[in-house]
C-alpha positions as CSV (number, residue, x, y, z in Angstrom):
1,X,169.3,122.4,120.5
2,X,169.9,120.1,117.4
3,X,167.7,117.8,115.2
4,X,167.7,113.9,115.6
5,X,165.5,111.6,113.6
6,X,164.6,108.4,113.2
7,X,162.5,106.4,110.8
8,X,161.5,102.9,110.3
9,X,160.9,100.8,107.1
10,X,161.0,97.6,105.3
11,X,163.0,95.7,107.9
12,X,165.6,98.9,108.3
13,X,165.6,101.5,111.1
14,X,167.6,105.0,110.3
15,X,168.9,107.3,112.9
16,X,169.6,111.1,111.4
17,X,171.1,114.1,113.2
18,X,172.9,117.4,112.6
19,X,176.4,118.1,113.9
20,X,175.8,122.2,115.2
21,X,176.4,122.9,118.5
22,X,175.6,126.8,119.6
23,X,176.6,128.5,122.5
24,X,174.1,130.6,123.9
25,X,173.7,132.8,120.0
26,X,176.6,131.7,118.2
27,X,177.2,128.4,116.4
28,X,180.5,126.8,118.2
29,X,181.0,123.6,116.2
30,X,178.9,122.5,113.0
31,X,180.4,118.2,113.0
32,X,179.9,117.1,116.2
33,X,178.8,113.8,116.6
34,X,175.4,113.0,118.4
35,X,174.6,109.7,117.2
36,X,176.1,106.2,119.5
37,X,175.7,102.5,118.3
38,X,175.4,100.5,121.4
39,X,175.5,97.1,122.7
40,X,177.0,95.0,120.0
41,X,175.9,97.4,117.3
42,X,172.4,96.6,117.8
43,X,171.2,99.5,119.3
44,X,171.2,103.5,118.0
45,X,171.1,106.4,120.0
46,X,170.8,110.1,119.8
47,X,170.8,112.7,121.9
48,X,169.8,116.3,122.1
49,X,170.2,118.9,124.3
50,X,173.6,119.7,126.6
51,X,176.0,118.1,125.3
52,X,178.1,116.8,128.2
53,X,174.1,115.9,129.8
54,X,173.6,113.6,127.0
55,X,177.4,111.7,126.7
56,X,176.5,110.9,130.1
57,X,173.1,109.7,129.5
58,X,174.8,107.4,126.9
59,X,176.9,106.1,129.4
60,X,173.6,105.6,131.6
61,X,172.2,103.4,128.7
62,X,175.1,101.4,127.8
63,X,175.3,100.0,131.5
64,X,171.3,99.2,131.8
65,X,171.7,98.0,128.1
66,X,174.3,95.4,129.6
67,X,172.1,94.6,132.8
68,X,169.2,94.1,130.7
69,X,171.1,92.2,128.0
70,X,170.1,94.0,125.3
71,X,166.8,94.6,126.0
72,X,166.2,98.1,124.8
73,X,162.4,98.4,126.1
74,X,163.6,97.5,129.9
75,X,167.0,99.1,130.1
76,X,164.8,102.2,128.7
77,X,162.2,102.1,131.4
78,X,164.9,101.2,134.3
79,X,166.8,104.6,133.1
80,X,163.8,107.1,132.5
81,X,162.7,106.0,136.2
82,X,166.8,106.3,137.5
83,X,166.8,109.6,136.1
84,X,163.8,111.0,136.9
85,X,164.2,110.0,140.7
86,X,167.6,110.8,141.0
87,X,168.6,114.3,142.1
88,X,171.9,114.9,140.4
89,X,170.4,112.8,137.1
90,X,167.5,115.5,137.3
91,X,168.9,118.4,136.3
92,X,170.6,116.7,133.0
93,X,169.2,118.7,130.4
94,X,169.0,116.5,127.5
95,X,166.5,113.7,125.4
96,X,167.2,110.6,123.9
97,X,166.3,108.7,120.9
98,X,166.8,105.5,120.7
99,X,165.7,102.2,118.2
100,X,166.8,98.6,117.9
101,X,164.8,96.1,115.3
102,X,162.0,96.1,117.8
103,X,161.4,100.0,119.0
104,X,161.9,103.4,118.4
105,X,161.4,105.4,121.9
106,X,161.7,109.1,122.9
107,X,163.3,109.3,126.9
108,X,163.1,111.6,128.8
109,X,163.8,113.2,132.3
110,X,160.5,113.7,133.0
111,X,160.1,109.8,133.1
112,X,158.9,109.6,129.5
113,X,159.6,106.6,127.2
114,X,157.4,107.0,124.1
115,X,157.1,104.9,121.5
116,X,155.4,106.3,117.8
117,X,152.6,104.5,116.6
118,X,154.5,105.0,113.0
119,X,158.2,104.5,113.9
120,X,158.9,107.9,112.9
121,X,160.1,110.3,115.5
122,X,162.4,112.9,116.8
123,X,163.9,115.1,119.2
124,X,165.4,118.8,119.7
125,X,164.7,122.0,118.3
126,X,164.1,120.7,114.6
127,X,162.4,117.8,115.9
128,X,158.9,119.0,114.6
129,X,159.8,119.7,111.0
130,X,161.6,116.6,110.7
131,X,159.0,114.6,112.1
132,X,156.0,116.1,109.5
133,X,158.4,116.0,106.8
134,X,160.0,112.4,107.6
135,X,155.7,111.5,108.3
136,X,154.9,113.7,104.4
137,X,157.5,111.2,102.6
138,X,156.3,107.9,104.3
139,X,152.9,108.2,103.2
140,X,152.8,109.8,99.7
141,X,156.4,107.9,98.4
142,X,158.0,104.7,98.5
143,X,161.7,106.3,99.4
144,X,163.8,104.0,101.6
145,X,163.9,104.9,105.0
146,X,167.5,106.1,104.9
147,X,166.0,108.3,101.7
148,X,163.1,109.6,104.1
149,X,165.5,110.4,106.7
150,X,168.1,112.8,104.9
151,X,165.5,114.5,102.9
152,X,163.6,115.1,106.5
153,X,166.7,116.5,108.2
154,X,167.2,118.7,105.4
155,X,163.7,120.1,105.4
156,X,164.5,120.6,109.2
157,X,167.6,122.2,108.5
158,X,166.3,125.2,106.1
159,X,163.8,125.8,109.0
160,X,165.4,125.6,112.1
161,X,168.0,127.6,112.8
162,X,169.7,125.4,115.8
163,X,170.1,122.7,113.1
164,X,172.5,122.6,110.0
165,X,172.8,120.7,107.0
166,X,176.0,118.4,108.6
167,X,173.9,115.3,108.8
168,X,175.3,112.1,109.9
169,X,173.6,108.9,109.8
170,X,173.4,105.1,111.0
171,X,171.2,102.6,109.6
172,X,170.6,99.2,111.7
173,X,169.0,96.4,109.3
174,X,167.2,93.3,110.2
């Protein structure tokens, strides 16, 4: 598993994730890359889970992102329903989070596309401590989102042991 974040403020949407990848109890890489910009750089992604499940998904959404021109909400809801319906897209065993200037959602194979009431969320292992961290800053400081975002990943980090302190990030402003 893995942590990826994302947060929203002040005209300015962050994605956040680690870069470990483990191997059933061993850490096999500690920089890969699970974060995408997509359709004309409008777009962030993030994935969690296998990672060969989620390049594909980002494949997936690239296409309905280019059916949909862009629209993140539809191409989202057209893919969550393709892969929940779909028996070889079924067994994919990965999430993705995703945010243009309009939405943050969480998709997923179960045919879930959630979007936060507070444009905070996450996925993966860490997912939890990021979120109540990344949700702690947002209300009791006036950090910038991309602020909120490290400092969440890194209280993730010291807690989760599928998630390491290699943090990458992409900011989309607006």
């Amino acid at each position: 598993m893995t942590t990826v974040l994302s947060v929203r403020r002040d005209n300015q949407v962050v994605m956040a994730a680690d870069g470990q990848v483990t191997f059933e109890s061993y850490v096999v890489k500690s920089s890969a890359k699970k974060l995408r910009r997509m359709y004309k750089g409008q777009v962030l992604c993030g994935f969690a889970g296998a990672a060969a499940d989620g390049l594909a998904l980002f494949e997936r959404l690239e296409k309905k992102l280019e059916e949909y021109n862009g629209n993140l909400l539809r191409a989202s809801v057209e893919l969550a329903r393709e892969w929940r319906t779909d028996k070889v897209l079924r067994r994919l065993e990965a999430m993705l989070l995703v945010a243009d200037k309009n939405h943050t959602l969480i998709l997923s194979g179960n045919g879930d596309v959630l979007e936060p009431d507070d444009g905070i969320a996450a996925i993966g292992s860490g997912g939890p401590y990021a979120v109540a961290a990344a949700r702690a800053l947002y209300e009791f400081t006036d950090m910038k989102a991309v602020d909120i975002a490290k400092e969440a990943m890194r209280i993730a980090a010291d807690i989760c042991i599928y998630t390491n302190h290699n943090i990458s990030l992409e900011v989309l402003e607006f």
